[in-house]
Structure formats: structure tokens, C-alpha cells
N, C-alpha and C positions, 0 to 999 in steps of 0.2 A: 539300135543301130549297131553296125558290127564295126572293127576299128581292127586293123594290122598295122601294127608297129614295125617296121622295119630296120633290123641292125642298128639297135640300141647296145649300150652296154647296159647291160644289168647288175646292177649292185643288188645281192641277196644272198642272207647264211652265210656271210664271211667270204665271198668269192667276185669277181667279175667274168662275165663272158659275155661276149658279143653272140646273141640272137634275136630273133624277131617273136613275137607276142601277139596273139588273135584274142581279142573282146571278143563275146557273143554272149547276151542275154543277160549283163549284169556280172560274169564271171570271167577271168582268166580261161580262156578254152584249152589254149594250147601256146608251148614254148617250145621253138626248135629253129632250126636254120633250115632256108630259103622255102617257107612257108609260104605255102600257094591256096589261097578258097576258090570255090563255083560261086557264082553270082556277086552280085553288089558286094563292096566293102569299101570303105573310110581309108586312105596308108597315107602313113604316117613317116616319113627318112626322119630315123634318127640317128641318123650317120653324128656322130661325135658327140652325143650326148649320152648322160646317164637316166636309163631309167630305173626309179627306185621303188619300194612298196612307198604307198600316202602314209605322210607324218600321222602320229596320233599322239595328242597332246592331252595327258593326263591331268593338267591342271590350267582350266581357264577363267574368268569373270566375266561375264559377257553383259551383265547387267540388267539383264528384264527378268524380272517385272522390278519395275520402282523406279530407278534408276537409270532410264531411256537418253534425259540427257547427255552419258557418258557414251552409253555405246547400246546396240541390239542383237540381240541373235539373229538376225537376217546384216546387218551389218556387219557385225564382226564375221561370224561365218564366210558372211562374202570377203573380207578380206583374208580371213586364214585358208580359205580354198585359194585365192590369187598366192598364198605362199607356200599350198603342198600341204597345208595340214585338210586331210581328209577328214578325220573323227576327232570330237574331243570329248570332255567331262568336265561338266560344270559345276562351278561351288554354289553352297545356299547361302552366300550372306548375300542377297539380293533383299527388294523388301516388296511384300514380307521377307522375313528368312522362310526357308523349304525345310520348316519345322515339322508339317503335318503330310501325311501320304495324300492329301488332298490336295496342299499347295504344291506340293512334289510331282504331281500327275497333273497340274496347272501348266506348269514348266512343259514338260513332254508334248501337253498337246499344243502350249503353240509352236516348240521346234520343228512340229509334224507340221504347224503350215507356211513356216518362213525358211528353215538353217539350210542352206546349203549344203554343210556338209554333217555328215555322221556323227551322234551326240547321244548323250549320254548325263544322267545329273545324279550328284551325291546330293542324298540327303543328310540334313542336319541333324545335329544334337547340341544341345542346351544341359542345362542344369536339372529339367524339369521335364522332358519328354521320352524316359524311356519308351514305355509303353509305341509309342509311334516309330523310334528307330528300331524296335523287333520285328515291327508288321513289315521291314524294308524285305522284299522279291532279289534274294540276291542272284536271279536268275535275269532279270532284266534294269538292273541298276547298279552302276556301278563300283559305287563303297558308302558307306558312311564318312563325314569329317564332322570332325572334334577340331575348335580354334583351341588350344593350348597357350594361348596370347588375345590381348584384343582385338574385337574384328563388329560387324555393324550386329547393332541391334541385342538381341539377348544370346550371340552364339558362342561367347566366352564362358568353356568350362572349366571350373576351378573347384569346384567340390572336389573332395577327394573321393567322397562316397560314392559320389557320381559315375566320377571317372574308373574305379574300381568296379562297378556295376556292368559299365559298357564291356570294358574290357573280359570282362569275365562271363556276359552274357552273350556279345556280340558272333554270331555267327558268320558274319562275314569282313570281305578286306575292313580296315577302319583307315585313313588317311589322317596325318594330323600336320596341324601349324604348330611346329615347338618354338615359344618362345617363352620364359617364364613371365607373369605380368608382373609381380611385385617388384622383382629384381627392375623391372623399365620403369615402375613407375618412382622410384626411388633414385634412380640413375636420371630420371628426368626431373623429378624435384631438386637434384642437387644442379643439374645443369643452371634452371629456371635461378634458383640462390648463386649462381657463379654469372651469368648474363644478362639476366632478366628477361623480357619479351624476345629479343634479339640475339638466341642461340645460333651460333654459326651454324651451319648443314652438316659441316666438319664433325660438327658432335653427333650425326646419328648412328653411326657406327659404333661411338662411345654407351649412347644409351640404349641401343640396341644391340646389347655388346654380346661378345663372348661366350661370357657364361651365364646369360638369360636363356641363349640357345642351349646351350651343352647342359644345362641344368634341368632343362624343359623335355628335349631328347632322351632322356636319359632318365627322367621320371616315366617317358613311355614306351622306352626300351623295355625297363624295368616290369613295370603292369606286360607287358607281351612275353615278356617271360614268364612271368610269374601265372601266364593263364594261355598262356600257349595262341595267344590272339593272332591273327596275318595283320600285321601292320606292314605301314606302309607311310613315310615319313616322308612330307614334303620340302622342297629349296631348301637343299643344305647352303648352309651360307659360310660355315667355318671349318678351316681345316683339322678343328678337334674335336669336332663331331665326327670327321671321319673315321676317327677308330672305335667308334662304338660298332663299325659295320662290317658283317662277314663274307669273305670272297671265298669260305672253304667247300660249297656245296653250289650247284647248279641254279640258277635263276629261279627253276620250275619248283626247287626244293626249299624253296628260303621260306620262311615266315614271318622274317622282318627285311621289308625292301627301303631303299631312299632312292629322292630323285636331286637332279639338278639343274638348276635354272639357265637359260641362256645369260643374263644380264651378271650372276655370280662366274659366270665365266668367261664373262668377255670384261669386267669392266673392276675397277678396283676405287680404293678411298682417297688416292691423286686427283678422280676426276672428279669431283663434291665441285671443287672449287669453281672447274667450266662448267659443268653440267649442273649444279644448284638442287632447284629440286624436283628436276625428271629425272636424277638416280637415286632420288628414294624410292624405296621400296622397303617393306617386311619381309622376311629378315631381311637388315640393312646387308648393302654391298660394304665388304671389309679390305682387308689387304690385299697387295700382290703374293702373299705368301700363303692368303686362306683361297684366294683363287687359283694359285698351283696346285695347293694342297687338294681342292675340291676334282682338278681335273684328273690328277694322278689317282686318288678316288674313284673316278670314273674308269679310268682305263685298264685299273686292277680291280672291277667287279667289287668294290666294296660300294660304289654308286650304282644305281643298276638304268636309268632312267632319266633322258633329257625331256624339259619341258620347257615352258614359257611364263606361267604365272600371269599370261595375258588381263590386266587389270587396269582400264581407259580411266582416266577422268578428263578433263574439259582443261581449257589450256589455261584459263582464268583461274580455276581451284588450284590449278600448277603453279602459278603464280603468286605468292602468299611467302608469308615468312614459315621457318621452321614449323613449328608448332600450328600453323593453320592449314599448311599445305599438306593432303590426303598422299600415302603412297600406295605405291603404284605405278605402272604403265603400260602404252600396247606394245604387241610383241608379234602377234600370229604371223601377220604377212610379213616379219625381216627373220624369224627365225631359221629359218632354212639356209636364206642367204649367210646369214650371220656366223653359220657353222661350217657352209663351204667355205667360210674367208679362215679358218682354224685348220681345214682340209688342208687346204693352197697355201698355210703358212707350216703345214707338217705338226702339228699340236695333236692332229687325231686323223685316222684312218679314213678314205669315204665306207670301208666296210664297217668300221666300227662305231660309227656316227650312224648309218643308217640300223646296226644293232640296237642300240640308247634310243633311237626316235623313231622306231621302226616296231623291231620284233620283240625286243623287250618287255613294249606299256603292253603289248600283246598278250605275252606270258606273261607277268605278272599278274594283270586285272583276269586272266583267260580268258579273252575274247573270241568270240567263234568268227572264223572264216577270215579272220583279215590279219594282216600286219607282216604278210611274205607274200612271194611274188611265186608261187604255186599252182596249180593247173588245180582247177577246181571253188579256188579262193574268190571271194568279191573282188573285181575292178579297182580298187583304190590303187591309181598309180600317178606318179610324178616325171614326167619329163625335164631335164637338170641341163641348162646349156652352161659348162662350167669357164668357158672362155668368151664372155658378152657380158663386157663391164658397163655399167648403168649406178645413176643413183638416186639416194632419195632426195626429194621433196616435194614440197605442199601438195603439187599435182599428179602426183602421182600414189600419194598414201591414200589405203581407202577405210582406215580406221573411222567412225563417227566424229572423234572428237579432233581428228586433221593433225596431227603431229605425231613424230616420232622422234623418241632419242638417238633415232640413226637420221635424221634428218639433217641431208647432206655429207652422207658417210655413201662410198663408191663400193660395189661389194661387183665382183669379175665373176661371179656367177647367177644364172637368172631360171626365173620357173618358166616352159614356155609351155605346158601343159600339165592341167591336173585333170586324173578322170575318178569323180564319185560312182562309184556302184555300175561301173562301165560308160557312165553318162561324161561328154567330155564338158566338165564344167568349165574351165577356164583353158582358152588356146589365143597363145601369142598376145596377150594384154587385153584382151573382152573377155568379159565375164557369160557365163548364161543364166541368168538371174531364175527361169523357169523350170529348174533341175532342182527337185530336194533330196538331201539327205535321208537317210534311215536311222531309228531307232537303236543304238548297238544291243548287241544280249552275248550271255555270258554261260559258260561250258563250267556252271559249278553244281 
């Protein structure tokens, strides 16, 4: 189907202009003012709204295979297409873990029969599988991750040998989780001898402190220099990790990138108390000082990349004490929102926010064809109505496991169209469940 957008504003490359946008065949055809076709076409008034390139989220948990309770790649995709995230990339601590290029091509083919939208999956490494992270296609897969902290299953790498093996073998991006283990598990024994079973929540900031990150970072700073690796450093959480990172060379140029979470930047260690423990998360949310620090970060290119760390569990597992309750949470479908509310309060530019969750995960991973709003490019677009104030709850989340931490938070702007690969997947609150995603691939 063909689809003309009408006087939209267009957020793209630092700029806004008011034109109109012709779909045809899965691509951007055409961008100009008062754009007229022959025959049938789809129009669209978007008289007051912003149309942006589709979000593309570098870091998700979607949970299958194993772990379907929590959430699906047909469900979560449906709800991260309802929030403008067009593409994502998935981690392997599913279970299995996505240790072997077999379970790894598991994944892909059932994306190919459920996701909605455009995906992509790291594979793993372990202690014990080189051999299987060489055979990785870095023409059709996204990066490698290395847990550099605990994570499900056997994907905590702590060898040193190991990790000097990856690093110095690995021929493409590596993505890692920095947190040091010993330093938490020691911060957590001393907790457990200070409280016993009944650690406040207050403390996981403490034990998942500081300098388990900056220590953890900084050992894989370190290995990327020392072997010339593309790293690519996920949820900074602290603002003294931020100076380990360089804003003196172009995005395209860097060899060491970080990203930044929605939830480190919306939320700080005051709300432990209300919010208990649907604001836990790896790395733990920290101060109002490491959350400035991380946005200034962002804003002077020593961040280069907004994400979500979308990771569901069940509202019952949420429900536990410190120490039993999984962290984690969903994110896809309020992240958008969540960053127009930072827009609307002047914290960040709509150009500059659509740079971070837009064009950025683009360049950095090098994605072909997508992540700008250019005449020739795939379809991924997002229609933005930034004044229709809505909010959450129950009936309206469409995550698997039914809740959000923005549940019953009012956010003044809404997605009222998202279009996968020119397909309009989601318009005015209905989904089109029978539109799949594509495969991403990569210009290396």
C-alpha cells in the first residue's frame, strides 16, 4: 500500500521542517511540499504532529525461548511497535542462553514468524565458547555480549583469559554488561551480616555500587584499548563512568561507544522507597547526581545512545523481598513517551533525542537503510502527537506480564502511528497483528 503523509513536521539530522512523505513499496519514496500522486493512495494530516525516523533499541530481553511466562517476541514487539520502537536487538541470556550459532538461528527463525517489528539478536559468550562467537556473520548479527556481572545461566565472564581472547580475537562490535561480580558479591554478604533476609531495597544501589561499575568499565575499556576492539558499553548507570568516554571524534569514528537507559534517566535512589522493587534493575538506579551526570553525558556525545534494557518479569516475581525479587522491567511501549516528557520539560532537544534513539544505534551498529528519514531508506516511521495527554494503566499496557513502572504516570505526548517497512503497523490505538518485521543486516 502507498501512504502520503501530509505536513508533518519532521524531526531528522538535527533539523525540523514541515513536509509531506510518500511510502511506496516498503521505502521512503519521496520528501517535499504539497506532494501530489496518480492513483490510489492512503493520506495521512499530520498537521501538528512530529514525524520521526522508528526508534531502534539496542538493548532488549524479550524472553523466548524459556522464559515465555515473562514476556514473547510477538508480545513485546507488539507492544514496542505500539511505542515507536521499530527495530530492536536481543540479548542471549534467554534459556537456553544463545551460546551456539544454532541456538542463535533458533531465535531468528521464530522472529521471522511472530515480531512485529525489526530484530536483530546478539550472540553469547561464556567462559567456554569461543570457537562458536568467531563463526558469528557480522554481516547479519548484531554484536556479540559479554555479561561482565551476573546474568541467567552460564553467561557470566570472569576469566581473564577469556575475556582477553574475545577481546583480541573478536572481529566485530562486543556489547558488555560492566559490573564487577566480586566487588557485589561481597557488598552483598556484608549487606546480608548488617540485615539479614530483610535488606531494604535502599541498599541496592549500595551493592550494586559505584565502583563494581566503574571498576568493571574500565577493565573493558581497558582490554578495547589495548586490542583495538569496537566496544560498545551498555546502561551507564554512574556518573563516573562517564569520564572514561570520548566526545573528541565523530560517532562514525569511535571505537568505544556507551549507551543510556531510559529508567537511569528518568528516576533516581529517593524512589527505592515508593517504587520498591519495580526500580530494580542491573545496573542499580543511583543518585540525582549520577542521573545528571549520565544526561550531561548524553548531551556532550560522551553517551552516544538511548535504550531501554526492556527486561519483563511477572508481577508476582516483583513481589518478593530484596534478595528474591529478579531485576528488571518493561520499557518498550513508554519509552518514547517517557523522553517526550524530558522534551516538554527542556532536559533534551526533540532533535537531539531523536539523534540517541534514532540515528545513532544506526551508526554505531551500521545498519543498512534505516535510522533517518531519507528518500530511498526503509519505512520505519513514527507519528508523535506531542499535545494528547493520556495515561497509563492496566488496560491499556500491552506488555505480557501487565504492568509498568509508569503505571499511572500522565505523559502529554502519544504515538498515533507507527509504520514497519512501510506497513502501517499500529494507527490510533489498534495494532495490525499480521505485519511482520524484517531481519536487520549490517554494512560491515
Amino acid at each position: 500500500m502507498r501512504y502520503l503523509i501530509k505536513g508533518a513536521t519532521i524531526v531528522n539530522e538535527g533539523k525540523q521542517e514541515v513536509k509531506d512523505l510518500l511510502i511506496e513499496d516498503g521505502l521512503i519514496a519521496k520528501i517535499g511540499s504539497n506532494i501530489s500522486v496518480d492513483g490510489s493512495v492512503n493520506e495521512i494530516n499530520a498537521d501538528g504532529l512530529f514525524l520521526i525516523p522508528g526508534i531502534i533499541d539496542d538493548q532488549v530481553h524479550f524472553r523466548e525461548p524459556g522464559l515465555t511466562h515473562k514476556g514473547e517476541l510477538f508480545t513485546e514487539s507488539r507492544a514496542a511497535v505500539a511505542g515507536g520502537i521499530t527495530s530492536y536487538m536481543e540479548m542471549p541470556n534467554t534459556v537456553p542462553n544463545a551460546l551456539t550459532q544454532e541456538l542463535l538461528q533458533d531465535k531468528y527463525n521464530r522472529a521471522a514468524e511472530v515480531s512485529l517489528a525489526n530484530y536483530s539478536f546478539f550472540m553469547g559468550a561464556s567462559n567456554d565458547n569461543m570457537d562458536e562467537v568467531l563463526k558469528t556473520d557480522e554481516k547479519n548479527v548484531c554484536g556479540i555480549k559479554i555479561f561482565m556481572g551476573s546474568s541467567t545461566g552460564n553467561m557470566l565472564v570472569d576469566n581473564e583469559l577469556t575475556l582477553d581472547g574475545i577481546f583480541s580475537e573478536c572481529p566485530m562490535l562486543i556489547a558488555t554488561h560492566c559490573e564487577d561480580e566480586a566487588t557485589i558479591r561481597a557488598n552483598t554478604a556484608q549487606a546480608i551480616e548488617q540485615f539479614g533476609g530483610e535488606i531494604p531495597m535502599e541498599q541496592h544501589p549500595l551493592i550494586r555500587s559505584v565502583e563494581a561499575c566503574y571498576k568493571s568499565s574500565s577493565k573493558a575499556i581497558e582490554l578495547a584499548k589495548k586490542h583495538n576492539t569496537r566496544l560498545h558499553i551498555l546502561h551507564i548507570s554512574t556518573e563516573k563512568e562517564t569520564h572514561l568516554f570520548d566526545n573528541s571524534v565523530p560517532l562514525a569514528q569511535k571505537r568505544i561507544t556507551a549507551e543510556a537507559c531510559i529508567h537511569h534517566l528518568t528516576f533516581n535512589d529517593s524512589m527505592y522507597e515508593t517504587k520498591g522493587t519495580l526500580l530494580k534493575w542491573n545496573p542499580a538506579v543511583k543518585t540525582e547526581a549520577d542521573r545528571k551526570g549520565i544526561f550531561q553525558a548524553l548531551l556532550d556525545d560522551r553517551i552516544d545512545i538511548i535504550a531501554t534494557d526492556h527486561a519483563p518479569h511477572t508481577w508476582d516475581e516483583k513481589q518478593n523481598t530484596y534478595l528474591k525479587a529478579p531485576s528488571g522491567g518493561p520499557l518498550v511501549q513508554h519509552a518514547l513517551p517517557a523522553m517526550m516528557e524530558h522534551v516538554k520539560n527542556g532536559a533534551i532537544t526533540i532533535e537531539r533525542m531523536v539523534e540517541k534513539m534514532c540515528h545513532a544505534p544506526a551508526i554505531c551498529f551500521q545498519m543498512e537503510n534505516r535510522g533517518f528519514i531519507r528518500e530511498g531508506y526503509a519505512a520505519d516511521l513514527v507519528l508523535v502527537n506531542p499535545k494528547n495527554n493520556w495515561t497509563v494503566s492496566k488496560e491499556n499496557i500491552l506488555y505480557k506480564c501487565g504492568w509498568s513502572i509508569f503505571d499511572g504516570t500522565t505523559f502529554s505526548s502519544s504515538i498515533t502511528h507507527t509504520f514497519v517497512n512501510g506497513n502501517l503497523a499500529y494507527a490510533n490505538g489498534k495494532l495490525n497483528d499480521s505485519i511482520l518485521g524484517q531481519r536487520l543486516t549490517f554494512n560491515r
